[in-house]
PAKEKE-517394 format. One record per residue (C-alpha): residue number from 1; y negated, x, z negated. Coordinates in nm, 3 decimals, decimal comma, m for minus. Layout:
<sites>
<site resi="NUM" Y="Y" X="X" Z="Z"/>
...
</sites>
This chain:
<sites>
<site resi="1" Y="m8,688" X="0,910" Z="14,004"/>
<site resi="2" Y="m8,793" X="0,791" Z="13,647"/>
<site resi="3" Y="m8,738" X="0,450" Z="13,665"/>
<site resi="4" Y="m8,326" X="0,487" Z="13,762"/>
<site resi="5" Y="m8,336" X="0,814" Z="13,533"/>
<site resi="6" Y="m8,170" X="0,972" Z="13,857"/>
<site resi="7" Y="m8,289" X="1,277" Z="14,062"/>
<site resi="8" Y="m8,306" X="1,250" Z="14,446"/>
<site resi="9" Y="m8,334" X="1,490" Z="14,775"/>
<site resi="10" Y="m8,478" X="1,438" Z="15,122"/>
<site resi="11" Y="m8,128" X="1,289" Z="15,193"/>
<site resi="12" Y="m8,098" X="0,949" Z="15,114"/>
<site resi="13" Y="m7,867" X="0,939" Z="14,812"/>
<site resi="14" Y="m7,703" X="0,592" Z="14,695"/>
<site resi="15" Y="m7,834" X="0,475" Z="14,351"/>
<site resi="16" Y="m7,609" X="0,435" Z="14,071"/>
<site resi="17" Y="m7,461" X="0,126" Z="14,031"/>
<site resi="18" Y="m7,549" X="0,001" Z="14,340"/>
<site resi="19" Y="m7,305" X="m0,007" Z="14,694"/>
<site resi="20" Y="m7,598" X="m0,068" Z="14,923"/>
<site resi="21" Y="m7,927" X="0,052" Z="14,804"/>
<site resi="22" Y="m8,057" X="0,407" Z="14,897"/>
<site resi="23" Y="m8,313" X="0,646" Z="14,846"/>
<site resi="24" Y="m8,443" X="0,996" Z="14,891"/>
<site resi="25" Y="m8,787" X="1,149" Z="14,842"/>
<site resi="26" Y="m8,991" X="1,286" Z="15,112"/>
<site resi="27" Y="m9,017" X="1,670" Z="15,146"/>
<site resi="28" Y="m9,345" X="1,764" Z="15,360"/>
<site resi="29" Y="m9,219" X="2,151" Z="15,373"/>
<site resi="30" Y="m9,291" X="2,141" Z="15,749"/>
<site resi="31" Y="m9,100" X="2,475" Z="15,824"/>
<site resi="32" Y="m8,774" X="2,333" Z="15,647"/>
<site resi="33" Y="m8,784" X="1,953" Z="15,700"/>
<site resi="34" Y="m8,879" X="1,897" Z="16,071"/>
<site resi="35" Y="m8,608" X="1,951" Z="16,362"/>
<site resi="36" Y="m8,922" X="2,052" Z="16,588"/>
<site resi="37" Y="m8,858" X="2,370" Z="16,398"/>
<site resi="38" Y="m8,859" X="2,692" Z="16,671"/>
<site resi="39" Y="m8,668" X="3,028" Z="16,611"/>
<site resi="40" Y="m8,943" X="3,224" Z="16,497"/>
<site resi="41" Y="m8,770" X="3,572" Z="16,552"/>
<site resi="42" Y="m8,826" X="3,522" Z="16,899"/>
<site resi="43" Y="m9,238" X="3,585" Z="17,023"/>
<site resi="44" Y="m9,258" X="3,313" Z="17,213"/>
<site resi="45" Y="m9,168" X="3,114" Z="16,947"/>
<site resi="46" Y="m9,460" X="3,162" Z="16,722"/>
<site resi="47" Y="m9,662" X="3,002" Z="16,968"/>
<site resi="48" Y="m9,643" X="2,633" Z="16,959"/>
<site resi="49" Y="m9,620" X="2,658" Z="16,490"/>
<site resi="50" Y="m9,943" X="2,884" Z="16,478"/>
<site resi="51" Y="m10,113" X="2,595" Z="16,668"/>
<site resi="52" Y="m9,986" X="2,320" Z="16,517"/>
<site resi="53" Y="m10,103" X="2,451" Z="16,201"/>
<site resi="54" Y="m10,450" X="2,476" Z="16,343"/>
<site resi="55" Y="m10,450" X="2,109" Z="16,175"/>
<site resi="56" Y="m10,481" X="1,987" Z="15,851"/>
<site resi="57" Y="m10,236" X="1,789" Z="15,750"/>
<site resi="58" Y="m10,021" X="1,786" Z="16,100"/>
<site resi="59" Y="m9,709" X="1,964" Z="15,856"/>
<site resi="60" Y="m9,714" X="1,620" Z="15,687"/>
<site resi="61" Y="m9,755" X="1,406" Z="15,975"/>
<site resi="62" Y="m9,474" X="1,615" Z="16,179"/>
<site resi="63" Y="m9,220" X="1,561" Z="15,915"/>
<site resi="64" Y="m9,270" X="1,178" Z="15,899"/>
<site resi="65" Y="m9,230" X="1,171" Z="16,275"/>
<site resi="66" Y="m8,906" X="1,352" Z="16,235"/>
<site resi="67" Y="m8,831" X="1,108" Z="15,936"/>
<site resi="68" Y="m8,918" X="0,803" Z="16,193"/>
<site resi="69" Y="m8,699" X="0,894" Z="16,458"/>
<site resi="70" Y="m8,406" X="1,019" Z="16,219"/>
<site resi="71" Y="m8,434" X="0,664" Z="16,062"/>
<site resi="72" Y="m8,363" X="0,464" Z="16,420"/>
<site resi="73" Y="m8,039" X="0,608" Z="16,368"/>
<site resi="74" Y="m7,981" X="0,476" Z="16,015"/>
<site resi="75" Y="m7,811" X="0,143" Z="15,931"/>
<site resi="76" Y="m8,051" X="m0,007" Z="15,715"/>
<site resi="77" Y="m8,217" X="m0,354" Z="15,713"/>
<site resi="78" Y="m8,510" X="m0,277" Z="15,494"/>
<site resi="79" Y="m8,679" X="0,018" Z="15,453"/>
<site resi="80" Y="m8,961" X="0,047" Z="15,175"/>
<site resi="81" Y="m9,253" X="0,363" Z="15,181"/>
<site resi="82" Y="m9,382" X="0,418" Z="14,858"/>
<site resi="83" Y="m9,699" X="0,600" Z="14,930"/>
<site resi="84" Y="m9,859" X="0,559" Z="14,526"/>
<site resi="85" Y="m10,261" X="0,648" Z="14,624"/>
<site resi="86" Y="m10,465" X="0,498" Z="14,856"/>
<site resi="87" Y="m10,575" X="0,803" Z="15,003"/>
<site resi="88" Y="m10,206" X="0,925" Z="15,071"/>
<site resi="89" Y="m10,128" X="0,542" Z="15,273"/>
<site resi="90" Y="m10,414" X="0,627" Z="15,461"/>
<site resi="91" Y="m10,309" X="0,939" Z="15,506"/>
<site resi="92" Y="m9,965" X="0,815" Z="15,621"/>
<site resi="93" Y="m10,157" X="0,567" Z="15,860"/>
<site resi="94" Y="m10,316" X="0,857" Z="16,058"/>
<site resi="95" Y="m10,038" X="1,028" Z="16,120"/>
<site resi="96" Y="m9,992" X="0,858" Z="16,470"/>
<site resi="97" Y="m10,307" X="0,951" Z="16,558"/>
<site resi="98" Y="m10,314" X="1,316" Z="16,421"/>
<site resi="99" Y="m10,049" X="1,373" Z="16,617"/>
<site resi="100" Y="m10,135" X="1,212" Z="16,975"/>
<site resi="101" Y="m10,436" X="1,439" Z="16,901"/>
<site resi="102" Y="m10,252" X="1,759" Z="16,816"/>
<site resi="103" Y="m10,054" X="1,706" Z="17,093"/>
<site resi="104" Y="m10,308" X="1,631" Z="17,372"/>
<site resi="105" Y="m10,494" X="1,985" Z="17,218"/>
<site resi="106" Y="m10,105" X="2,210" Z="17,261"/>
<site resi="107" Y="m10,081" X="1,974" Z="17,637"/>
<site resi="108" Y="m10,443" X="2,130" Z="17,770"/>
<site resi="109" Y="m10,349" X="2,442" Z="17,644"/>
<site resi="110" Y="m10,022" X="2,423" Z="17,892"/>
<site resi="111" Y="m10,171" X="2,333" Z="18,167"/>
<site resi="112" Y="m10,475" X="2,607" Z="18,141"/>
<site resi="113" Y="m10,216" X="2,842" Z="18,059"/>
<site resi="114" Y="m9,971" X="2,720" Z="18,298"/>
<site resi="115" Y="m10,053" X="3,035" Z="18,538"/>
<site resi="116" Y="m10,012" X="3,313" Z="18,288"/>
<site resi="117" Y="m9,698" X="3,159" Z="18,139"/>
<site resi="118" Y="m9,514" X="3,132" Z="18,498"/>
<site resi="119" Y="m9,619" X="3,526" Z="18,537"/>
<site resi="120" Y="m9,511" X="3,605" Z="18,153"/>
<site resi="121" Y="m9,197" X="3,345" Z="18,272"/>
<site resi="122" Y="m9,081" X="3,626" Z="18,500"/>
<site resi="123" Y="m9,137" X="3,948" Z="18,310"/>
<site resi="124" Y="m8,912" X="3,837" Z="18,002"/>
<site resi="125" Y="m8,692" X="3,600" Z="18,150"/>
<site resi="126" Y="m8,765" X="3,326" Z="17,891"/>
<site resi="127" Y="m8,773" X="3,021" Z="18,107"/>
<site resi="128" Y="m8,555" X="2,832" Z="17,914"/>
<site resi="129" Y="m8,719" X="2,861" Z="17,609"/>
<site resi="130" Y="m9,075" X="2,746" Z="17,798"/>
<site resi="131" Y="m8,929" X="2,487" Z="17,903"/>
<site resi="132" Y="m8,774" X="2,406" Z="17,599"/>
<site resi="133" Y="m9,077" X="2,402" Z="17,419"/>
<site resi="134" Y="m9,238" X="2,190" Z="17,693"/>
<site resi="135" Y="m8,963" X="1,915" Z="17,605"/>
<site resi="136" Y="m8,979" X="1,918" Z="17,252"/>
<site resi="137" Y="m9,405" X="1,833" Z="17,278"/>
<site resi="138" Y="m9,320" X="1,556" Z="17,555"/>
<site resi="139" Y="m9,063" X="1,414" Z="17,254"/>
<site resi="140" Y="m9,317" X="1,447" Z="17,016"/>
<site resi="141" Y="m9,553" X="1,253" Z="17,217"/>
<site resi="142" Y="m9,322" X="0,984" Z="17,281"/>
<site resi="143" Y="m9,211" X="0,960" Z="16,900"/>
<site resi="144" Y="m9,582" X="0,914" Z="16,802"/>
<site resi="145" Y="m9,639" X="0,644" Z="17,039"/>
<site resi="146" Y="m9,324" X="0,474" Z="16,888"/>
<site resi="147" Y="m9,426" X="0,503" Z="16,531"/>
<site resi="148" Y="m9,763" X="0,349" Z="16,626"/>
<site resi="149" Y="m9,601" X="0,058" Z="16,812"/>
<site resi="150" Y="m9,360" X="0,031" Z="16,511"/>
<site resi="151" Y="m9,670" X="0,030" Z="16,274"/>
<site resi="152" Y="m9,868" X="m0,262" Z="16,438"/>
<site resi="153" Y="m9,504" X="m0,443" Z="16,515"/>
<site resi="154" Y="m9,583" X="m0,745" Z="16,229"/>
<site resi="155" Y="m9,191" X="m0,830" Z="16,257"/>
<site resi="156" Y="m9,114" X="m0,482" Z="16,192"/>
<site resi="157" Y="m9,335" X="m0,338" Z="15,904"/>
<site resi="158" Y="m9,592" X="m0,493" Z="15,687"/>
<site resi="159" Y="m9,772" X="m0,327" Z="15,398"/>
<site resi="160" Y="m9,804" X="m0,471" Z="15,048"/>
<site resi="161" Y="m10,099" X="m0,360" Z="14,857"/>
<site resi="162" Y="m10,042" X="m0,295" Z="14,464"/>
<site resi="163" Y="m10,386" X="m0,258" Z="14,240"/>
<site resi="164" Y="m10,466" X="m0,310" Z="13,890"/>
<site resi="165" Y="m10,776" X="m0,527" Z="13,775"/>
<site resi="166" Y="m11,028" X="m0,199" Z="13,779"/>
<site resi="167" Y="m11,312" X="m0,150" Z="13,950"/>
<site resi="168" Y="m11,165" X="0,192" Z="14,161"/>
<site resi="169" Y="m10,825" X="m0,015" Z="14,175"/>
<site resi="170" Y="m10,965" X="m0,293" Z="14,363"/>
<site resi="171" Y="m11,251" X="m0,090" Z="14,547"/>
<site resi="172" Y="m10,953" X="0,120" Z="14,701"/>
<site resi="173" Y="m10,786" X="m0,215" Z="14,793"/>
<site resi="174" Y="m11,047" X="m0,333" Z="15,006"/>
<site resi="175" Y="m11,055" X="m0,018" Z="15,157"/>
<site resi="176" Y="m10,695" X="0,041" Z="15,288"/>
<site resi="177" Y="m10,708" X="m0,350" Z="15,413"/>
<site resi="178" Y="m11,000" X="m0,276" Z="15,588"/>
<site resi="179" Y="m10,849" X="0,023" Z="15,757"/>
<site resi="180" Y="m10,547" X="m0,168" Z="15,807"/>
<site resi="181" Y="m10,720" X="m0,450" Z="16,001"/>
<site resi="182" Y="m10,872" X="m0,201" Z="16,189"/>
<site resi="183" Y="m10,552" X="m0,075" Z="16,309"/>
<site resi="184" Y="m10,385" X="m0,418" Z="16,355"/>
<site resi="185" Y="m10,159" X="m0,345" Z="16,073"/>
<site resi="186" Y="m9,997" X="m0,632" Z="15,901"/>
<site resi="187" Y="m10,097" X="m0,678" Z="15,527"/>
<site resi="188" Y="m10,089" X="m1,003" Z="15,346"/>
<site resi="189" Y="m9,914" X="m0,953" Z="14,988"/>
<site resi="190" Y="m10,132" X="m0,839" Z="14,731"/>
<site resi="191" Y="m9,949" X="m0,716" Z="14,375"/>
<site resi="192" Y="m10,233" X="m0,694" Z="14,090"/>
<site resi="193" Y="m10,027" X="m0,486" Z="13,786"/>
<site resi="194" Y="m10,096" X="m0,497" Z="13,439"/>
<site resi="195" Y="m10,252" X="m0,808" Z="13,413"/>
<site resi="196" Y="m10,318" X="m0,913" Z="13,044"/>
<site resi="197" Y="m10,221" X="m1,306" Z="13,094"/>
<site resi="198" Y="m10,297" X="m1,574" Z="12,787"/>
<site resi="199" Y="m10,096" X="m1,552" Z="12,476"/>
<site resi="200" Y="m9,827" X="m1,830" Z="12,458"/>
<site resi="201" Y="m9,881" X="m1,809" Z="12,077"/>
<site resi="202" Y="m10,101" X="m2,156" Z="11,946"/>
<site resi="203" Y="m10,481" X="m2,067" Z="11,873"/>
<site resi="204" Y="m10,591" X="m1,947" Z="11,536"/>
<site resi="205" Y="m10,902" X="m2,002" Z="11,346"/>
<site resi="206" Y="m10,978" X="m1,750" Z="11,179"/>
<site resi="207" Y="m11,215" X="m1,916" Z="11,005"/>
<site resi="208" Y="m11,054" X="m2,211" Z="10,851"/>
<site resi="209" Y="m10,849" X="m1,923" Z="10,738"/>
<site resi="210" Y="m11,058" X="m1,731" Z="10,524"/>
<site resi="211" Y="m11,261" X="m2,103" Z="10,399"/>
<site resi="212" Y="m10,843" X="m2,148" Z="10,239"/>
<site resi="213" Y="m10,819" X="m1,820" Z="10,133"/>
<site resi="214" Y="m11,140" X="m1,824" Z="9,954"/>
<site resi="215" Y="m10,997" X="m2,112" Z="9,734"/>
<site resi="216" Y="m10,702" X="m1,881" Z="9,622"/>
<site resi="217" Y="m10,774" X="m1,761" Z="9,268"/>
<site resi="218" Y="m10,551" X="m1,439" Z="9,347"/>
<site resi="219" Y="m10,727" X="m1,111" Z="9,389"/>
<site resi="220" Y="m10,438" X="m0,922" Z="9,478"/>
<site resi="221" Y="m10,299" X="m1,239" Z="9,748"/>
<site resi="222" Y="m10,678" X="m1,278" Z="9,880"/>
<site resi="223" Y="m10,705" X="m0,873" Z="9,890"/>
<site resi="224" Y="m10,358" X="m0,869" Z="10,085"/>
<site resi="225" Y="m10,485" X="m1,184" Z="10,331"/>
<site resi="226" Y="m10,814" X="m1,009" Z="10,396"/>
<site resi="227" Y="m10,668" X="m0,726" Z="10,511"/>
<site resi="228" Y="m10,406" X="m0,936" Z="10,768"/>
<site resi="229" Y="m10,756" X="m1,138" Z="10,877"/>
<site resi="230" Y="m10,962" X="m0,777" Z="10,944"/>
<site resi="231" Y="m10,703" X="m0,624" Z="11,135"/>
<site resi="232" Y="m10,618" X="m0,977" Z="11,336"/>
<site resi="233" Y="m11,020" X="m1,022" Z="11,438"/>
<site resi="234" Y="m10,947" X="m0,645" Z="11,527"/>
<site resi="235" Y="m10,680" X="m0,711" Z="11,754"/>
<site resi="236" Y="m10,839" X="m1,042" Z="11,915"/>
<site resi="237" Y="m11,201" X="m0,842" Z="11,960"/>
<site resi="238" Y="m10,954" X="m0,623" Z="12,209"/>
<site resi="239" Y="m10,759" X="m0,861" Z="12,348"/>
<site resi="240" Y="m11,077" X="m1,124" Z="12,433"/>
<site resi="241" Y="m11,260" X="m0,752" Z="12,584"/>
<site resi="242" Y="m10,981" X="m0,681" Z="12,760"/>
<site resi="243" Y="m10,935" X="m1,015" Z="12,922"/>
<site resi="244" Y="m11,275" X="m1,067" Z="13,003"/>
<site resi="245" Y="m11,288" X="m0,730" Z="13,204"/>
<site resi="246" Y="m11,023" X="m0,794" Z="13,387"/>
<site resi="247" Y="m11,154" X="m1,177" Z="13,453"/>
<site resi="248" Y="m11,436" X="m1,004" Z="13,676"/>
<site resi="249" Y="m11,192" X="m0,829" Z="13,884"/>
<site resi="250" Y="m10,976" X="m1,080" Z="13,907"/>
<site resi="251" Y="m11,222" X="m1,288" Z="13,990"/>
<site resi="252" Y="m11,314" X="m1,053" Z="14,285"/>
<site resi="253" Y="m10,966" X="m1,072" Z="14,438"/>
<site resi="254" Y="m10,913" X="m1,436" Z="14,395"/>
<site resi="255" Y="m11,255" X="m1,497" Z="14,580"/>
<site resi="256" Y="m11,217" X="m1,171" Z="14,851"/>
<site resi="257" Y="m10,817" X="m1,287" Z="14,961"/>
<site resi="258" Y="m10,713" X="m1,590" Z="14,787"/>
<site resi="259" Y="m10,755" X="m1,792" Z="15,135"/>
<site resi="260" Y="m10,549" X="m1,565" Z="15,338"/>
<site resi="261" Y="m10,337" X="m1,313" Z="15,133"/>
<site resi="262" Y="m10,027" X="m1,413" Z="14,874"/>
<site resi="263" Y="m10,128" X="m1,264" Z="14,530"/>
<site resi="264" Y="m9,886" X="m1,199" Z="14,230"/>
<site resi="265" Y="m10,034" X="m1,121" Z="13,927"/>
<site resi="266" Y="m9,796" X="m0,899" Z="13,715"/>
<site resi="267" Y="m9,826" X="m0,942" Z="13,336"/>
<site resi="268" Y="m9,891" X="m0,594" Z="13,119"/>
<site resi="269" Y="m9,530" X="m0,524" Z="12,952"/>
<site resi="270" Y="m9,527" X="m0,333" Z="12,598"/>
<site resi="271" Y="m9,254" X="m0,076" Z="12,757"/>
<site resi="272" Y="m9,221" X="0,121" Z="13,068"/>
<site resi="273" Y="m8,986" X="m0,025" Z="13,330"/>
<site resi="274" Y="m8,696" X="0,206" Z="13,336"/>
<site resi="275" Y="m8,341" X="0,118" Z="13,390"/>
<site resi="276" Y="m8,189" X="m0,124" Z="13,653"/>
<site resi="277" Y="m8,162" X="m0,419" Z="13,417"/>
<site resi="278" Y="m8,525" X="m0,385" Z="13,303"/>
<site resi="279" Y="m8,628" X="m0,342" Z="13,719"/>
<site resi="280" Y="m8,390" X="m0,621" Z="13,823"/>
<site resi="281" Y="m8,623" X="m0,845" Z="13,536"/>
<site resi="282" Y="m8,954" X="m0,694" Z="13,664"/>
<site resi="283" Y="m8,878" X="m0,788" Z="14,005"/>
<site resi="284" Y="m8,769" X="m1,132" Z="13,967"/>
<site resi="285" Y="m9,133" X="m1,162" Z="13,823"/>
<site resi="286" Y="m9,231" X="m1,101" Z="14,146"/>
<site resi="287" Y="m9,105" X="m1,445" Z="14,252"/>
<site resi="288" Y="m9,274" X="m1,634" Z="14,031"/>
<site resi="289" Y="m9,610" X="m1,821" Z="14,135"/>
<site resi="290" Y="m9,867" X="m1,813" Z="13,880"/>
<site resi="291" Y="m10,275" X="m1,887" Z="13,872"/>
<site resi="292" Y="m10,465" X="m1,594" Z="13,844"/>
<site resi="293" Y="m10,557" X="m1,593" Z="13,464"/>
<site resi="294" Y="m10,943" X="m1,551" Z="13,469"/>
<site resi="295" Y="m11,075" X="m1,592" Z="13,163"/>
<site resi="296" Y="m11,307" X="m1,931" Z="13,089"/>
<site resi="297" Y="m11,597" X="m1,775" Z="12,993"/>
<site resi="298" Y="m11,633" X="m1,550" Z="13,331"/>
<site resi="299" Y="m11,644" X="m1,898" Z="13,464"/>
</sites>
């Protein structure tokens, strides 16, 4: 993990400097992160994997079940997903559903094959690993129904969306809340990054600049001044562009969620945020209220 310039497993590991903050990154290695796992030296046991796999994405979705239920015995009063695309939250939002749907597919498969299993049953002696097997897709059933209670549980998880003033940025937005309403998910924070805010600097005119520097007799001190003028209209030709493209976008959010979302607008930093003093800054930033800076001549 960049930002803490420390390296983490898919055990949670406590962060440097801190006593009670934790994390790990998520491993989706289905055959080496799930406890559903089955002994696959055993023939039976390459039954209920080979189906599962029949699904894209159900590796994923298996291992954050397993991740779910692992985490109702952990001691922890928040616990924060970061899921960075929009694709992979709504990925991570089907996962309830991918499985209650694998799971219903490997359930009708038991019960058609309920016959031939009770005969195979008795040739190899393997009913305890039938009904084994039998157990551990009635637990997986149950766990999905808990994660999707857990989900649309508005005292228990809510989802904070984090854009940047772009047109795909904000596009994607709208389309996880939408999805999220759908679901009767709880989302009402919105975090728009890199916002390019007013300068605190007093205004310039350039203009009145160049009418006293005209005046100046100097060639070399008018040379020297022209220069500092050409590259400052330079600089304010980007800044003024990149204000005023952001002012449309901005002005999309602020008129799409300003009524019933809380947005933070997060000013664009000259570094990266790395190190805990720099992220402890960052997030206090959070906490501030600020107008959305749209700039007056979108107006």
């Amino acid at each position: 993990m960049a930002c803490v310039n420390q390296k983490f497993t898919n055990q949670p590991t406590l962060i440097n400097s801190f006593d009670n903050l934790y994390c790990m990154e998520i491993d989706t290695n289905y055959s080496e992160n799930t406890a559903f796992k089955l002994n696959k030296k055993e023939m039976f046991d390459n039954i209920l994997p080979e189906l599962l796999h029949s699904f894209p994405g159900i590796d994923e979705a298996l291992c954050f079940a397993e991740l779910m239920q692992s985490i109702k015995n952990m001691k922890y009063s928040v616990i924060v997903f970061d899921t960075a695309p929009t694709g992979h939250t709504l990925r991570l939002l089907a996962f309830p559903d991918l499985l209650k749907k694998a799971l219903g597919y490997l359930i009708n498969i038991r019960e058609k094959l309920k016959g031939t299993l009770n005969v195979l049953k008795n040739f190899t002696n393997n009913e305890m690993e039938f009904d084994s097997l039998y157990e551990k897709i009635n637990h997986l059933n149950a766990m999905s129904s808990s994660i999707q209670a857990n989900f649309q549980n508005p005292m228990k998880t809510t989802f904070v969306c984090v854009c940047i003033p772009e047109f795909l940025s904000v596009y994607e937005t709208e389309r996880l809340i939408q999805e999220l309403t759908k679901k009767n998910i709880s989302c009402y924070n919105i975090v728009v990054n890199q916002v390019v805010f007013p300068l605190d600097s007093p205004n310039v005119n350039l203009e009145n600049c160049k009418n006293l520097l005209s005046q100046i007799k100097n060639e070399q001190i008018q040379s020297y001044f022209n220069d500092l003028i050409s590259k400052t209209e330079e600089l304010e030709d980007v800044y003024i562009s990149r204000r005023k493209l952001q002012s449309k976008y901005l002005t999309q959010i602020k008129n799409l969620y300003s009524n019933d979302f809380h947005i933070v607008c997060m000013p664009q930093l000259k570094n990266e945020i790395r190190g805990l003093n720099n992220i402890s800054s960052f997030s206090e930033m959070l906490l501030q209220s600020k107008d959305i800076p749209i700039y007056k001549d979108i107006l």
